[in-house]
N, C-alpha and C positions, 0 to 999 in steps of 0.2 A: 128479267132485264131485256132479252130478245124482245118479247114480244112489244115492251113497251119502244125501244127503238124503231122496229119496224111502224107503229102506230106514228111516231112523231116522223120521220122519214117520210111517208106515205102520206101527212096532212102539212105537209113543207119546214117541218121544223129540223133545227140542226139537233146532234146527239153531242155535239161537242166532245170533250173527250174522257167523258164519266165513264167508271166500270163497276159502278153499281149503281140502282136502281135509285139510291137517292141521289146523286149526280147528277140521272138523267134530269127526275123531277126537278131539281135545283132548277137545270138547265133552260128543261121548259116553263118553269114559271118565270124566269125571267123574262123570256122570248113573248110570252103572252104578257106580262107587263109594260114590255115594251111597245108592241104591237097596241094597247087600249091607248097608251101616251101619243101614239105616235093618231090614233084616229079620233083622240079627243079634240086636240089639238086642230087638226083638218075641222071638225065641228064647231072648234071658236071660229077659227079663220071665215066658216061660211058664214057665222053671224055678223062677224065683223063686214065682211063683204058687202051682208042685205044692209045695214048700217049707213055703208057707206053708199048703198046705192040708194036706199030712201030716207035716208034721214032718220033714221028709226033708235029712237033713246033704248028701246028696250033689247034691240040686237046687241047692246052695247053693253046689257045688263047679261043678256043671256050666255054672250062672250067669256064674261068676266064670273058668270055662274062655273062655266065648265072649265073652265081653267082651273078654278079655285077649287071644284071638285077632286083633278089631278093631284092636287097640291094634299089631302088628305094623308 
């Protein structure tokens, strides 16, 4: 259980306040779920963005790919 605390401490994750080692993991896979939602998202926005700066039908596709990938 130490060592995996120290491991998620050490790469910016919280330990929250598990006291065994399936706690932690709960913990952390949330936090790494959160984190891929939270950079999926930034990845639609930048298509939306090329979209909206050229006109581009398929940024608009590509948007709507990665969102809906989330949505899995």
């Amino acid at each position: 259980r130490e060592k995996v605390a120290r491991w998620m401490i050490a790469n910016g994750y919280a330990t929250g306040h598990g006291e065994k080692i399936t706690d932690l993991l709960e913990e952390l896979k949330w936090q790494i779920d959160e984190r891929i939602a939270i950079e999926r998202e930034a990845c639609a926005r930048a298509c939306d963005k090329l979209g909206d700066e050229y006109a581009d039908a398929n940024s608009a596709d590509c948007a709507f790919a990665i969102r809906e990938r989330g949505a899995l």
